[in-house]
C-alpha positions as a Python dict, from the first residue, in 0.01 Angstrom:
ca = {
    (1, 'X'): (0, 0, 0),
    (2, 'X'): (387, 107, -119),
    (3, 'X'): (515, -54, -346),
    (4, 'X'): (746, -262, -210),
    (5, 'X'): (1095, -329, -432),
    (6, 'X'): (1165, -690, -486),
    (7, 'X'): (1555, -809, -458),
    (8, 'X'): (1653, -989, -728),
    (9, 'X'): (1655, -1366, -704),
    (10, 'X'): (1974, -1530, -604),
    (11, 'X'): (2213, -1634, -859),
    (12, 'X'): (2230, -2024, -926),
    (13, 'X'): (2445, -2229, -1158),
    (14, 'X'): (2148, -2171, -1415),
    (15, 'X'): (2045, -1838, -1357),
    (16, 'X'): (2165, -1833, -1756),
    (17, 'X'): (1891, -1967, -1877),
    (18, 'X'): (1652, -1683, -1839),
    (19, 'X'): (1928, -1486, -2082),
    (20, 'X'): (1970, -1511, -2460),
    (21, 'X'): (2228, -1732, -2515),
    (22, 'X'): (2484, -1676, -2790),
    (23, 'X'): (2649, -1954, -2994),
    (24, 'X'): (2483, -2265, -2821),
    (25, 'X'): (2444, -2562, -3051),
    (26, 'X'): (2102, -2668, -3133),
    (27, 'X'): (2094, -3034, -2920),
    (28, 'X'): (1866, -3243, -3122),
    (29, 'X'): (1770, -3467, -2819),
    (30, 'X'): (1620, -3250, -2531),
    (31, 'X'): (1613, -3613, -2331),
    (32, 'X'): (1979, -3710, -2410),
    (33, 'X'): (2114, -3386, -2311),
    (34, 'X'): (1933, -3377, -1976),
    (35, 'X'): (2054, -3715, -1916),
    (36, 'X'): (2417, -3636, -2001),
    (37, 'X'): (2385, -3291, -1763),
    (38, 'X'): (2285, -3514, -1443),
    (39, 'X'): (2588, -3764, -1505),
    (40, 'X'): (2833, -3471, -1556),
    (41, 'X'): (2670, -3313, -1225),
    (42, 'X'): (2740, -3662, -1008),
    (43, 'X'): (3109, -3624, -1155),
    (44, 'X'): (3422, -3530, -969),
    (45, 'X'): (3515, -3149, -965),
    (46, 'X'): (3819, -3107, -1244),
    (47, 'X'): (4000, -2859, -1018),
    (48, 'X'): (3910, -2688, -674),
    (49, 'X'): (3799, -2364, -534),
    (50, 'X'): (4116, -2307, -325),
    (51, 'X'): (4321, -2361, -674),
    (52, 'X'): (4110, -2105, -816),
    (53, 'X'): (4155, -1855, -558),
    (54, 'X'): (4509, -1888, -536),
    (55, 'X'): (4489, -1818, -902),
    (56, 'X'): (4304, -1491, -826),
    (57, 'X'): (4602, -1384, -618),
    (58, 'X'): (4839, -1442, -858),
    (59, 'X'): (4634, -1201, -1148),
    (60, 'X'): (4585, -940, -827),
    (61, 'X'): (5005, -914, -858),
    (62, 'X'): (4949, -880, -1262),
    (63, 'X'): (4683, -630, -1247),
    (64, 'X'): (4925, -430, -990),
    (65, 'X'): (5161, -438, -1217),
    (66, 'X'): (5417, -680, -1044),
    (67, 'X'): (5398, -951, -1268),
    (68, 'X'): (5258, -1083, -1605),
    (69, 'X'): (4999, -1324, -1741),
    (70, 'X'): (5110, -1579, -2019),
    (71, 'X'): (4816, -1795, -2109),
    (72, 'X'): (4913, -2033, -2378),
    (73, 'X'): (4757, -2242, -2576),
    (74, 'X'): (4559, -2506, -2831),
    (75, 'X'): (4273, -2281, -3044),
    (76, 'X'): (4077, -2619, -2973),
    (77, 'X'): (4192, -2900, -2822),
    (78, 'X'): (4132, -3222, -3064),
    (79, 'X'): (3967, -3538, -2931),
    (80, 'X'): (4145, -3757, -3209),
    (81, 'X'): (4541, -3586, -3170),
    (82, 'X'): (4539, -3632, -2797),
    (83, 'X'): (4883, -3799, -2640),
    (84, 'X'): (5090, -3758, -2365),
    (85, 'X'): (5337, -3647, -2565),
    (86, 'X'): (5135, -3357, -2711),
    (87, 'X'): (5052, -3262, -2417),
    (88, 'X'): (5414, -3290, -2266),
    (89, 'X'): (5535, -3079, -2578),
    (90, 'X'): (5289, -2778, -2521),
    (91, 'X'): (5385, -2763, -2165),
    (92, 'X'): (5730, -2744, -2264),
    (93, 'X'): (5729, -2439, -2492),
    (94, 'X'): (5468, -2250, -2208),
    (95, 'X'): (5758, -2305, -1989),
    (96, 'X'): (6061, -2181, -2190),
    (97, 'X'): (5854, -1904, -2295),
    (98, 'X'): (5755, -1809, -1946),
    (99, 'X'): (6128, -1883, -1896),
    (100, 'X'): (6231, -1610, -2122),
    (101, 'X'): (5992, -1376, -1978),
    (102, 'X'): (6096, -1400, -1598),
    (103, 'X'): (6454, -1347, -1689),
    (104, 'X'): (6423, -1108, -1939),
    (105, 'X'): (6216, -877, -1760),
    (106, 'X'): (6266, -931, -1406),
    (107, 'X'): (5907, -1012, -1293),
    (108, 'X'): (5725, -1315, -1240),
    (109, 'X'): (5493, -1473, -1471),
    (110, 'X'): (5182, -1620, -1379),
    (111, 'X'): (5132, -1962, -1653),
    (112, 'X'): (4769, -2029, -1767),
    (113, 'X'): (4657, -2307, -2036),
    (114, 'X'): (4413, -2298, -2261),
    (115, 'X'): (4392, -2683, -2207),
    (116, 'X'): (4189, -2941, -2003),
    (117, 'X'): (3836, -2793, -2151),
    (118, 'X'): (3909, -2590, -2431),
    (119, 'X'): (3721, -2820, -2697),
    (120, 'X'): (3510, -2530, -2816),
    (121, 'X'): (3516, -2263, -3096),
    (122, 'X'): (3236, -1993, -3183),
    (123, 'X'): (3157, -1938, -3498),
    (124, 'X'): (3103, -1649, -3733),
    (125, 'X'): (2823, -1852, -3944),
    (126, 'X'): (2625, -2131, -3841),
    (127, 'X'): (2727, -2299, -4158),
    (128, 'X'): (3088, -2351, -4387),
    (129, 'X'): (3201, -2478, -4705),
    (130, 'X'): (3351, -2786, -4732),
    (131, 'X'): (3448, -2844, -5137),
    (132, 'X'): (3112, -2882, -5292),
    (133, 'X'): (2924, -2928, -4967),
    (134, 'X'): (2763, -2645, -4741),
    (135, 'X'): (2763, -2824, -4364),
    (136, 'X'): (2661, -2718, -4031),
    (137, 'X'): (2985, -2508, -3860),
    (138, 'X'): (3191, -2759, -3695),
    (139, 'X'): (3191, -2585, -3317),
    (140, 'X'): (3461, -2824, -3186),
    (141, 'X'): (3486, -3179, -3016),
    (142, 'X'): (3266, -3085, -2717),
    (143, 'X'): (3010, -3028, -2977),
    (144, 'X'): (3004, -3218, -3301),
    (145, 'X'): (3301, -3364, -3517),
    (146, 'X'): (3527, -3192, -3797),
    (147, 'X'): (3460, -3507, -4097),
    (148, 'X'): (3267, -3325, -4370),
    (149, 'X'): (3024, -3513, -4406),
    (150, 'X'): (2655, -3378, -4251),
    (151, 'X'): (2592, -3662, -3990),
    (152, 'X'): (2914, -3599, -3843),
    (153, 'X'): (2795, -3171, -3743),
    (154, 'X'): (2491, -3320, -3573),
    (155, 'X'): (2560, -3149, -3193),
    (156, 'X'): (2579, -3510, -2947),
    (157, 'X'): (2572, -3426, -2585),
    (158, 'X'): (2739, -3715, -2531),
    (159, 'X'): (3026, -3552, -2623),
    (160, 'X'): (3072, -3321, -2326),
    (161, 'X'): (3148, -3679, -2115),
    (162, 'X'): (3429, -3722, -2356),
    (163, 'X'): (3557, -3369, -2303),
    (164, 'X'): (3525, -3391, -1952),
    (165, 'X'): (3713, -3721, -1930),
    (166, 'X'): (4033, -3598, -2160),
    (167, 'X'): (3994, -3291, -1941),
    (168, 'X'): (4070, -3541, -1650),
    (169, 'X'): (4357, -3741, -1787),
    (170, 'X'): (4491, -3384, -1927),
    (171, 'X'): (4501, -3271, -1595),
    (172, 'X'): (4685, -3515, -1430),
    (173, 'X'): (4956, -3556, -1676),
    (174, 'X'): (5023, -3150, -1614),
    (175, 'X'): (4990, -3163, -1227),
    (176, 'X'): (5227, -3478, -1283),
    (177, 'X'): (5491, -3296, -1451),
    (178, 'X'): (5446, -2951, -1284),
    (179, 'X'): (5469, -3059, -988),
    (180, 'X'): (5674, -3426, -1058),
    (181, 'X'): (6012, -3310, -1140),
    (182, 'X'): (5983, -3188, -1465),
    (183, 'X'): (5952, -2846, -1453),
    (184, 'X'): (6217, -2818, -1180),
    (185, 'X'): (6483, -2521, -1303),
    (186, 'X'): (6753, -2782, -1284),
    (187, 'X'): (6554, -2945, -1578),
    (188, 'X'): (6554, -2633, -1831),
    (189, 'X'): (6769, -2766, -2099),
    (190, 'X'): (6539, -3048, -2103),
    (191, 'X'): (6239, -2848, -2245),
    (192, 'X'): (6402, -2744, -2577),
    (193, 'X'): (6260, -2981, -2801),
    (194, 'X'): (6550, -3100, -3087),
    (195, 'X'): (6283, -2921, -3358),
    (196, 'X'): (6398, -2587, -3169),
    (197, 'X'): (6724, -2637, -3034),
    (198, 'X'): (6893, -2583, -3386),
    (199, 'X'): (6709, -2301, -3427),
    (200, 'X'): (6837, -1894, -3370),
    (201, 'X'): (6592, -1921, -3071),
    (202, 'X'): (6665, -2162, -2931),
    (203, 'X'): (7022, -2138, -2895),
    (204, 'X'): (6929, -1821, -2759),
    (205, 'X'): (6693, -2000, -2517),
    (206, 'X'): (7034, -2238, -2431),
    (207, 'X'): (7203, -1909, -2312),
    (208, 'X'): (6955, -1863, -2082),
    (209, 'X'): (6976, -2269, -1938),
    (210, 'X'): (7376, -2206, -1925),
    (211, 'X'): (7294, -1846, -1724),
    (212, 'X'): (7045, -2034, -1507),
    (213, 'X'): (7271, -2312, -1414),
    (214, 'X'): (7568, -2059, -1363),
    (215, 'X'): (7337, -1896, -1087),
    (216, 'X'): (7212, -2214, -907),
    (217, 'X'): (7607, -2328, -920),
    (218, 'X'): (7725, -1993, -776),
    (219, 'X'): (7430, -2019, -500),
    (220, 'X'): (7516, -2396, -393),
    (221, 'X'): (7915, -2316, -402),
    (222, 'X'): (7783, -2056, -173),
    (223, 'X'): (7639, -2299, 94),
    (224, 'X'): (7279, -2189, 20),
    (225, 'X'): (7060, -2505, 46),
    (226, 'X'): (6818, -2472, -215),
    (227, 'X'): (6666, -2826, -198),
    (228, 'X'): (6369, -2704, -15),
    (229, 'X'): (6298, -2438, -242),
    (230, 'X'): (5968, -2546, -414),
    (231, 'X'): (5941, -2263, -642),
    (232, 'X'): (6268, -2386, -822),
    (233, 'X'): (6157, -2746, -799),
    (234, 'X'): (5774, -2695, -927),
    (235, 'X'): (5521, -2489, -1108),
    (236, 'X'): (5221, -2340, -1075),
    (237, 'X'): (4986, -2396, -1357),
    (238, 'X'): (4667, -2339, -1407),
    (239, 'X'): (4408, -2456, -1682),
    (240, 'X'): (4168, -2193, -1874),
    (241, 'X'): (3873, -2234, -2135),
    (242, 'X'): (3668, -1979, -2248),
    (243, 'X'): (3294, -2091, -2110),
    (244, 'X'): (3133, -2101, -2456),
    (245, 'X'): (2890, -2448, -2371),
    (246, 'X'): (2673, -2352, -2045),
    (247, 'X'): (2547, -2689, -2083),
    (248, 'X'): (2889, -2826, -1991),
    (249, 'X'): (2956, -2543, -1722),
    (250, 'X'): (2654, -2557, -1564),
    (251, 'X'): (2657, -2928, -1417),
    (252, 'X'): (3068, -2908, -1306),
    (253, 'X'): (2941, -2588, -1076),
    (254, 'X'): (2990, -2681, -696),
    (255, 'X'): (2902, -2455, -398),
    (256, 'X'): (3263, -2445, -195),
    (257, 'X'): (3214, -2614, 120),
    (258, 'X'): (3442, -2370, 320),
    (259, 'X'): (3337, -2043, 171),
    (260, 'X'): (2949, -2166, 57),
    (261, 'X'): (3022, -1974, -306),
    (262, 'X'): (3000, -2108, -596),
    (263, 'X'): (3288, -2189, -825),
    (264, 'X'): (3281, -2335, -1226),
    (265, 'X'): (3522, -2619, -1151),
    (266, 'X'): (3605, -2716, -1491),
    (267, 'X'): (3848, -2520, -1504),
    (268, 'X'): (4079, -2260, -1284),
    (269, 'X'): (4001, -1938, -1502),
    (270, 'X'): (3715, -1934, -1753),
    (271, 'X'): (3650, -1678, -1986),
    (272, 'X'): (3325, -1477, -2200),
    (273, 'X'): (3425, -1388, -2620),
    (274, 'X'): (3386, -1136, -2826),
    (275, 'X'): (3075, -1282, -2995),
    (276, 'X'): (2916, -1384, -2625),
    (277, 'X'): (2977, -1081, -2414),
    (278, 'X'): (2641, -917, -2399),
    (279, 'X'): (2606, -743, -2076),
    (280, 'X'): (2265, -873, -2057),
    (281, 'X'): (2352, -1199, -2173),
    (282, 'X'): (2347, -1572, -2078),
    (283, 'X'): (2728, -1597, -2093),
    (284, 'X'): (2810, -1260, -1865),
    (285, 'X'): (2499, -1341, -1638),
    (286, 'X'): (2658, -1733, -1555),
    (287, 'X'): (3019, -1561, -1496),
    (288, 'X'): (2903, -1299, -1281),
    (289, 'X'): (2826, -1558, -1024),
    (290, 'X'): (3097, -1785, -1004),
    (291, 'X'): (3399, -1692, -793),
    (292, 'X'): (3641, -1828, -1030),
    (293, 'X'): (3889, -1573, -1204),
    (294, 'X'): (3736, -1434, -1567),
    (295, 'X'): (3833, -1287, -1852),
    (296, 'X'): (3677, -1132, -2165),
    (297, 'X'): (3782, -1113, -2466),
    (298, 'X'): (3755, -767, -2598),
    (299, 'X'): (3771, -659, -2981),
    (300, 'X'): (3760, -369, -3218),
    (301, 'X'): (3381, -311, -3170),
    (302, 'X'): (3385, -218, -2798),
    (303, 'X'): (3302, 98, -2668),
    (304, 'X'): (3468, 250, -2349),
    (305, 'X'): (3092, 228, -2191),
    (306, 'X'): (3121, -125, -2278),
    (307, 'X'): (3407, -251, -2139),
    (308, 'X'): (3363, -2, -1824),
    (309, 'X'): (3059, -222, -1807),
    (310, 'X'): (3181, -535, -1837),
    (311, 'X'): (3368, -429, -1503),
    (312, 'X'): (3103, -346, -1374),
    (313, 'X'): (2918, -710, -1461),
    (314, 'X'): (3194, -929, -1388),
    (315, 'X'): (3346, -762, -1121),
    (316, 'X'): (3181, -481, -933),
    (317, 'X'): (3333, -544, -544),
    (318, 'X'): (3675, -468, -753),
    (319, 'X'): (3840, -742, -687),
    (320, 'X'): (4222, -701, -789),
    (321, 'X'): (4292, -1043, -995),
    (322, 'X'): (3945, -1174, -1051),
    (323, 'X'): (3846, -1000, -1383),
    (324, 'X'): (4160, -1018, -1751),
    (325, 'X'): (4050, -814, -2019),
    (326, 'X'): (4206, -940, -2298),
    (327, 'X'): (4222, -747, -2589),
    (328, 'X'): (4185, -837, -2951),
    (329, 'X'): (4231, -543, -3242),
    (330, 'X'): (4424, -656, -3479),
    (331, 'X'): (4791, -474, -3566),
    (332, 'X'): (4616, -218, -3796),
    (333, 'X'): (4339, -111, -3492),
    (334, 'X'): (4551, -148, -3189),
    (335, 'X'): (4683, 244, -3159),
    (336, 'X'): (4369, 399, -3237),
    (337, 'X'): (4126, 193, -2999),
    (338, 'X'): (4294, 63, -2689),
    (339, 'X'): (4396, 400, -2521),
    (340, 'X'): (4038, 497, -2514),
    (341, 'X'): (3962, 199, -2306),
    (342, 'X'): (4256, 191, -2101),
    (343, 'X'): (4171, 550, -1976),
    (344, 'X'): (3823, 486, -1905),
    (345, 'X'): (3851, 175, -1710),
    (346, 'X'): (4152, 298, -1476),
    (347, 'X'): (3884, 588, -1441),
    (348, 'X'): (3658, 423, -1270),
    (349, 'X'): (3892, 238, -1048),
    (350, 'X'): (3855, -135, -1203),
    (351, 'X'): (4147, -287, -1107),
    (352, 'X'): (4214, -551, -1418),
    (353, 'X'): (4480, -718, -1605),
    (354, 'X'): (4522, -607, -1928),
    (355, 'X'): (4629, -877, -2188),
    (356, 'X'): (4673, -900, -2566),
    (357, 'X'): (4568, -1158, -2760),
    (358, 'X'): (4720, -1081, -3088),
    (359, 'X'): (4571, -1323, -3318),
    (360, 'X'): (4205, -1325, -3333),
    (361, 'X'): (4204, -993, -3470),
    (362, 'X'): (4501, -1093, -3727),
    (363, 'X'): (4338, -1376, -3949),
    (364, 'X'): (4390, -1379, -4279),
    (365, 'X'): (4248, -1674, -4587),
    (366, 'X'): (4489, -1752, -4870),
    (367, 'X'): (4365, -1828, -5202),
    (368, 'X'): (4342, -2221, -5113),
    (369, 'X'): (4060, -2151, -4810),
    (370, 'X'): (4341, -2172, -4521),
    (371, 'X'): (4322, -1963, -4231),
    (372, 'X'): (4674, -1822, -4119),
    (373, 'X'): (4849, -1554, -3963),
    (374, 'X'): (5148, -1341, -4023),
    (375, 'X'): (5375, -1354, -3722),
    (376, 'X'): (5441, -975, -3830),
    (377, 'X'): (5103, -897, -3754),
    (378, 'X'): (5097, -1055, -3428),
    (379, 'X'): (5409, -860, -3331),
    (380, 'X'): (5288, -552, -3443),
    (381, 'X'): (4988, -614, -3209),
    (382, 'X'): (5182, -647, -2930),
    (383, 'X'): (5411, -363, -2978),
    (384, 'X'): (5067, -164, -3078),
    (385, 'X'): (4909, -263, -2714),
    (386, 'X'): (5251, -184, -2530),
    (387, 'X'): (5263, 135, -2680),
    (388, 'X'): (4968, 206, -2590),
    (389, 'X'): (4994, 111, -2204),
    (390, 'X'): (5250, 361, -2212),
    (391, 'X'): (5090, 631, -2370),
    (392, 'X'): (4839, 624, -2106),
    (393, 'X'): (5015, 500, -1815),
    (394, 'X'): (4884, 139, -1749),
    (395, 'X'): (5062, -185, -1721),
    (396, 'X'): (5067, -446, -2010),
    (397, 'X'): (5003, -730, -1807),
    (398, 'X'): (4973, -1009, -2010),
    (399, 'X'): (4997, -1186, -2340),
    (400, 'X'): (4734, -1455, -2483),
    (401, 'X'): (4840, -1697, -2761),
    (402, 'X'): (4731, -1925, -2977),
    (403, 'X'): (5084, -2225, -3012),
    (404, 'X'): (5135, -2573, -3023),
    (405, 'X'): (5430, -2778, -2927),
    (406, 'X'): (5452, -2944, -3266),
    (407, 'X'): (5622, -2831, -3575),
    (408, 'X'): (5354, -2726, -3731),
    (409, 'X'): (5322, -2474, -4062),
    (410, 'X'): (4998, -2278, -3980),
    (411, 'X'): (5120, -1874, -3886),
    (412, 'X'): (5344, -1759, -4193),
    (413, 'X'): (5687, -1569, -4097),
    (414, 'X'): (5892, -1583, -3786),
    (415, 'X'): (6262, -1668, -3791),
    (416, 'X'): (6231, -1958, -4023),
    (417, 'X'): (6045, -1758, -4266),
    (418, 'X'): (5715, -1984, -4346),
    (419, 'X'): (5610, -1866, -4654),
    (420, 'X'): (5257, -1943, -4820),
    (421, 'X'): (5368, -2201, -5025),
    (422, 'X'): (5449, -2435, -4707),
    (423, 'X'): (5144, -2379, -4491),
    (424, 'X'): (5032, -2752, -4641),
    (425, 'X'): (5326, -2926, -4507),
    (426, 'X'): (5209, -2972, -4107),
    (427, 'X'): (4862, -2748, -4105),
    (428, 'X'): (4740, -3007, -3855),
    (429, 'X'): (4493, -2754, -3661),
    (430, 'X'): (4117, -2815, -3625),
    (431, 'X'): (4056, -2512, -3627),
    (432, 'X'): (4234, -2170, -3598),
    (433, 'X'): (4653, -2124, -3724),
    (434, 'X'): (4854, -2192, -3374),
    (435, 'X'): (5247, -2073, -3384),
    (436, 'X'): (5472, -2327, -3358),
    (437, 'X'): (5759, -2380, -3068),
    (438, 'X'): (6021, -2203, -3252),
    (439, 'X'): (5777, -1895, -3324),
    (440, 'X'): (5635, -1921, -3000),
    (441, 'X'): (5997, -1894, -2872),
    (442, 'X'): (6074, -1618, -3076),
    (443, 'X'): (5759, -1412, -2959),
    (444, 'X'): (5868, -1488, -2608),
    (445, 'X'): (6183, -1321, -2700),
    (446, 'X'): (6042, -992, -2828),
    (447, 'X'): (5791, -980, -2543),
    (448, 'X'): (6046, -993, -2300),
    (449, 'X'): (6213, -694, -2496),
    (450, 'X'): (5928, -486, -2477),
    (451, 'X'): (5882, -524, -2126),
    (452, 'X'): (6221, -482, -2014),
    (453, 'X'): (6176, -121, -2192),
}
């Protein structure tokens, strides 16, 4: 007889675990954690597939190069510094920055949090030291707790319940205030916090307010009603993690009723890192079937074969909005390796969004063991991957960051000048440096720059 080829078998929600699986915590309890996937399976979907896909259209304008991705964020969200005004704040500067961007530039910007799920890190060593102590890597509140002392690093499913319930109150304090009143245009003065207000930025951000309410003034004197306007009145926002623990993904993955496909519905937009993007891969193979928008992250490392092939893995129908690449250097690596990609992906016809994330690839350690960034650096990323969009033709469609809402001292520089010698002030983070308000304001301000050259 022939041989006869065999098709594949259909993809399911855990069509990953036939893959090597990067970064997954060794669960000590087998039992626990099957007991904790069924509850979080019985659960309530976080957000739904028609969200999702209107997300997808959105990212299909960025990719054409109509609009722009900001997608703003906590490195890990923090099960212990979780308030409604926290969450409130970070909002705030996500708006004012996406503020600055629309009217700056001229096109519409599509807002994406990394919040409601992100409450994961990888991690370069499965260990750190802590003082005297050598401990297990803490891998974020999904996983196991930042105290440094060894029983709190043990991974406890039980965990991902937590995470999925502060996901839940998370998201309906933003769809509250998106869509509530608060992020109506009439409200803009209202998002600059005191902390920035005296600031250079953010008097610059109160020219904007006065130039917005000059316009809506000008449009009611001229008898236009705009009451019914929603896009002045509310906000689209969507929520982003990267998909690090397939344990937690697995069980919130529904089949769509109307379409029958299968969406991750922890989140709108999930995403594969740098240290998890093996083509062949647990992480690229559970992406590649969900119909959610993706992204993946994309560092110094990565070949133009590879990233052509992550196209073709998460995204081979060429679906304009459903795949981000967002790419990671560092300043010093920026000009030399992007271009290369950038050519060989609009080669093949991929149709992506291109976004920087200028800070994973811009880490520095002072002599005291603290993580921080130079805001210098970060800018010189993101003039680095604008350059290089132009070189080449391509549009720079997005920008991927790393900020808080507080006044924190964690990224040195920026127009207040945080030296060294401060970073122990307000270095709150639980894991990577975040940019404050005023710095994220301040990037904002030079993005807009760039684009509206």
């Amino acid at each position: 007889m022939p041989d006869v080829e065999l098709s594949p078998p259909p993809w399911a929600p855990g069509s990953w675990r036939e893959r090597p699986a990067a970064q997954q915590p060794e669960w000590p309890d087998p039992v626990a954690l099957k007991v904790v996937h069924a509850r979080l399976a019985a659960l309530p979907p976080l957000v739904f597939a028609g969200e999702a896909r209107a997300l997808t259209a959105a990212l299909s304008e960025a990719a054409a190069g109509r609009a722009f991705l900001l997608q703003a964020g906590d490195c890990a969200e923090s099960f212990t510094e979780f308030t409604a005004d926290s969450i409130r704040d970070k909002l705030k500067v996500i708006l004012q920055m996406a503020v600055v961007l629309t009217y700056g530039s001229g096109v519409p910007v599509v807002k994406v949090g990394r919040i409601a799920g992100q409450f994961a890190k990888p991690r370069s060593s499965p260990t750190e030291r802590v003082g005297d102590l050598v401990l297990d890597s803490f891998r974020g509140h999904m996983v196991n707790d930042d105290a440094p002392v060894a029983a709190a690093r043990v991974p406890d499913p039980e965990r991902l319940v937590a995470a999925y319930h502060q996901s839940v109150a998370t998201l309906n304090l933003l769809r509250a205030f998106t869509k509530g009143g608060f992020a109506d245009l009439t409200q803009v003065h209202a998002w600059n916090q005191a902390f920035v207000a005296s600031s250079t930025e953010g008097r610059r951000f109160e020219g904007i307010a006065e130039g917005i309410d000059r316009a809506l003034r000008f449009m009611a004197a001229c008898g236009i009603d705009l009451s019914g306007e929603r896009t002045l009145h509310e906000v689209d926002f969507w929520t982003s993690h990267e998909a690090l623990i397939l344990e937690y993904e697995e069980p919130l993955t529904r089949r769509d009723s109307l379409s029958g496909q299968w969406y991750d519905c922890s989140a709108h937009m999930l995403w594969v890192g740098e240290r998890s993007r093996q083509l062949d891969g647990a992480h690229c193979e559970f992406l590649s079937g969900i119909e959610n928008p993706v992204g993946a992250k994309v560092g110094p490392s990565a070949t133009p074969d590879d990233v052509v092939g992550l196209c073709e893995r998460l995204n081979p129908g060429r679906v304009p909005g459903r795949l981000t690449l967002i790419t990671r250097f560092g300043a010093s690596a920026v000009a030399e390796r992007l271009p290369a990609l950038l050519e060989a992906v609009r080669a093949e016809g991929h149709p992506v969004v291109w976004a920087c994330d200028p800070m994973h690839g811009n880490t520095i350690t002072t002599e005291d063991g603290r993580k921080t960034r130079r805001f210098d650096d970060i800018l010189a990323e993101v003039k680095g991957f604008f350059a290089a969009h132009r070189q080449v033709g391509t549009w720079p469609g997005g920008l991927h960051v790393e900020l808080t809402g507080d006044d924190v001292t964690e990224c040195l520089g920026g127009v207040e000048e945080i030296v060294e010698g401060q970073l122990h002030e307000r270095y709150t983070t639980t894991c990577d440096p975040r940019l404050n308000a005023r710095q994220g304001l301040d990037l904002a301000f030079r993005v807009a720059e760039l684009l509206r050259a």
